[in-house]
N, CA and C atoms as a LAMMPS dump frame, in Angstrom:
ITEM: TIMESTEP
0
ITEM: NUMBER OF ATOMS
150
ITEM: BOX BOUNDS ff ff ff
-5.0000000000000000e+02 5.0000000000000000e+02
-5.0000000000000000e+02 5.0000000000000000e+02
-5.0000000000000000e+02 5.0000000000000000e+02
ITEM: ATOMS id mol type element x y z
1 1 1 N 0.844 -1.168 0
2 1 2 C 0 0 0
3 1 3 C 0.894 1.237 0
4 2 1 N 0.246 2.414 -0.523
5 2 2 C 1.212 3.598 -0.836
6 2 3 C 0.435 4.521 -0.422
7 3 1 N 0.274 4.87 0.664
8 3 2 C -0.253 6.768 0.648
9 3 3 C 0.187 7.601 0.007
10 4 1 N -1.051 8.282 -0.001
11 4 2 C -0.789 9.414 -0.953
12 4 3 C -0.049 10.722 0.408
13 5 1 N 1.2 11.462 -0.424
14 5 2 C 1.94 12.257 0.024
15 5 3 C 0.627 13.101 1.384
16 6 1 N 1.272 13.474 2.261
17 6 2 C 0.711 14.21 3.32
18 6 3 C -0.641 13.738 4.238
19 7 1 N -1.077 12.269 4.2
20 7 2 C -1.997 11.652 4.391
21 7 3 C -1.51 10.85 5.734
22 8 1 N -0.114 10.752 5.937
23 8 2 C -0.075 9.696 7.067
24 8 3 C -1.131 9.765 8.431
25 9 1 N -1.304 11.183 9.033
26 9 2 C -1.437 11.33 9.955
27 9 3 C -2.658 10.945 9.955
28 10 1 N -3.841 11.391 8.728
29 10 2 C -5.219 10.68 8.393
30 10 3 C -5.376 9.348 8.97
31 11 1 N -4.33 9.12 8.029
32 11 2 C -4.28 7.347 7.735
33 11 3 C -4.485 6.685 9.323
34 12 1 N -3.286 7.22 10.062
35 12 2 C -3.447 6.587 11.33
36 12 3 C -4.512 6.914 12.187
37 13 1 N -4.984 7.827 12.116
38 13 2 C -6.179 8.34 13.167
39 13 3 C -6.886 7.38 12.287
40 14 1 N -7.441 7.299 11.198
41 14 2 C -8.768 6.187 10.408
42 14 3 C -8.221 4.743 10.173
43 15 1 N -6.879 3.863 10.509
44 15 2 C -6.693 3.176 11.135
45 15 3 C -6.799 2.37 12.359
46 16 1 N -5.861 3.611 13.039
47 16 2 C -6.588 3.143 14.797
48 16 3 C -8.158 3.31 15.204
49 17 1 N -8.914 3.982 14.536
50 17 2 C -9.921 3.831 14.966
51 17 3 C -11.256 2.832 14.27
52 18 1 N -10.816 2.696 13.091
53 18 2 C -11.049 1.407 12.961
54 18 3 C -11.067 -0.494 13.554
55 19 1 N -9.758 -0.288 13.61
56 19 2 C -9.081 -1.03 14.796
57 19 3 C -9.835 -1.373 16.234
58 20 1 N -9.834 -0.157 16.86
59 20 2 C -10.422 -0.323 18.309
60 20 3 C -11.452 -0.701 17.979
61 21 1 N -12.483 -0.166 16.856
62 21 2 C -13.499 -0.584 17.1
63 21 3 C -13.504 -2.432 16.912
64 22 1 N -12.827 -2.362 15.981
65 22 2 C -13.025 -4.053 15.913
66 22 3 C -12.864 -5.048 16.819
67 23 1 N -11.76 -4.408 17.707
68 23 2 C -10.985 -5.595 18.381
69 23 3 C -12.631 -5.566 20.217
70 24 1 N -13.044 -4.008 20.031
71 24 2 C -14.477 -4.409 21.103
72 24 3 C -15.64 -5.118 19.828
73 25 1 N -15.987 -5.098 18.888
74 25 2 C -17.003 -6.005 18.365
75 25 3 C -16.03 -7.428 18.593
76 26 1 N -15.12 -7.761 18.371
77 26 2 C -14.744 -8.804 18.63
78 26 3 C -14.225 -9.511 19.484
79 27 1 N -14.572 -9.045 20.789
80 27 2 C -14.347 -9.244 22.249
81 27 3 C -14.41 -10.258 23.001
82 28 1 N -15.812 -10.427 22.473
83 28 2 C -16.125 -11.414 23.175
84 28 3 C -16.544 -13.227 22.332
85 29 1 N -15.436 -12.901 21.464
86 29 2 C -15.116 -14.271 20.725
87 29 3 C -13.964 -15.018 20.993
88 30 1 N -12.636 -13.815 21.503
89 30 2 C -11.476 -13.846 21.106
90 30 3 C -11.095 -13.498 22.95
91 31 1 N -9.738 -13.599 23.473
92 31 2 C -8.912 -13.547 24.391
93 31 3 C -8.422 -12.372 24.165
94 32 1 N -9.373 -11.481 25.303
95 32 2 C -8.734 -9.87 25.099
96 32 3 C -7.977 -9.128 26.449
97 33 1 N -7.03 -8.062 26.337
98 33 2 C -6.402 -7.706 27.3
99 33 3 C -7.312 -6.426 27.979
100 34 1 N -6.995 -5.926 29.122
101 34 2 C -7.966 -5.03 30.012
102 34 3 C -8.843 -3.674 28.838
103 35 1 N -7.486 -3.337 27.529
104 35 2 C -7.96 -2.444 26.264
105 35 3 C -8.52 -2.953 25.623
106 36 1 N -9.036 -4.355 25.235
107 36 2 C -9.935 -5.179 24.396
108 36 3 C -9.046 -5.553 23.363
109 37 1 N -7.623 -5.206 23.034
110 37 2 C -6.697 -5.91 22.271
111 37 3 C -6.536 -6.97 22.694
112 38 1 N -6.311 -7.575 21.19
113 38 2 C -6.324 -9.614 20.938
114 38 3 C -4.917 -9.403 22.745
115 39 1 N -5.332 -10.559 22.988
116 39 2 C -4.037 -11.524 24.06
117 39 3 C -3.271 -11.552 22.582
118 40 1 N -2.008 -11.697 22.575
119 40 2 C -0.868 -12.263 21.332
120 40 3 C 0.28 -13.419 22.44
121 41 1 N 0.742 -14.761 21.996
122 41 2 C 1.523 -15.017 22.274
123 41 3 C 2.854 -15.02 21.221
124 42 1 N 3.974 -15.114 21.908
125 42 2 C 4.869 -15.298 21.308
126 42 3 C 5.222 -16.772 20.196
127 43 1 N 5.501 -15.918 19.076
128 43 2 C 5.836 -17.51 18.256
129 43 3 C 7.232 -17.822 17.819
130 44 1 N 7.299 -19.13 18.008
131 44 2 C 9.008 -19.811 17.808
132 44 3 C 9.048 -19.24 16.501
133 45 1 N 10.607 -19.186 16.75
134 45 2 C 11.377 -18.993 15.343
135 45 3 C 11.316 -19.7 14.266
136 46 1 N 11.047 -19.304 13.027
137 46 2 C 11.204 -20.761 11.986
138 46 3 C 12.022 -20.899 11.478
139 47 1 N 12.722 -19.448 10.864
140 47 2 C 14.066 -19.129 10.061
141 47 3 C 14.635 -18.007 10.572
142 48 1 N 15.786 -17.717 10.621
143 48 2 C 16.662 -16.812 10.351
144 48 3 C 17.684 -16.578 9.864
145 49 1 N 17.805 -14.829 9.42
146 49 2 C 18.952 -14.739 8.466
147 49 3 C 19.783 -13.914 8.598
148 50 1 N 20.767 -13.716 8.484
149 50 2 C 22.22 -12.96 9
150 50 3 C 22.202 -11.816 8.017
């Protein structure tokens, strides 16, 4: 994806608030933290490269 020049700051305010809203409609399906963001665990390594 490419924004258009001078848009970032848009972008993120109509991002994050997109976002929040989803992660409370999806609350109560999913393992959420005290902000209603997903729980995430950590995942093993598969590859790495020097």
């Amino acid at each position: 994806m490419k924004l258009k020049p001078g848009f970032v700051k848009e972008y993120k305010k109509k991002h994050d608030e997109i976002v929040n809203k989803w992660w409370v409609y999806m609350a109560d399906t999913m393992d959420t933290n005290p902000d209603n963001s997903p729980v995430s665990i950590p995942l093993p390594e598969v590859f790495h490269i020097d």
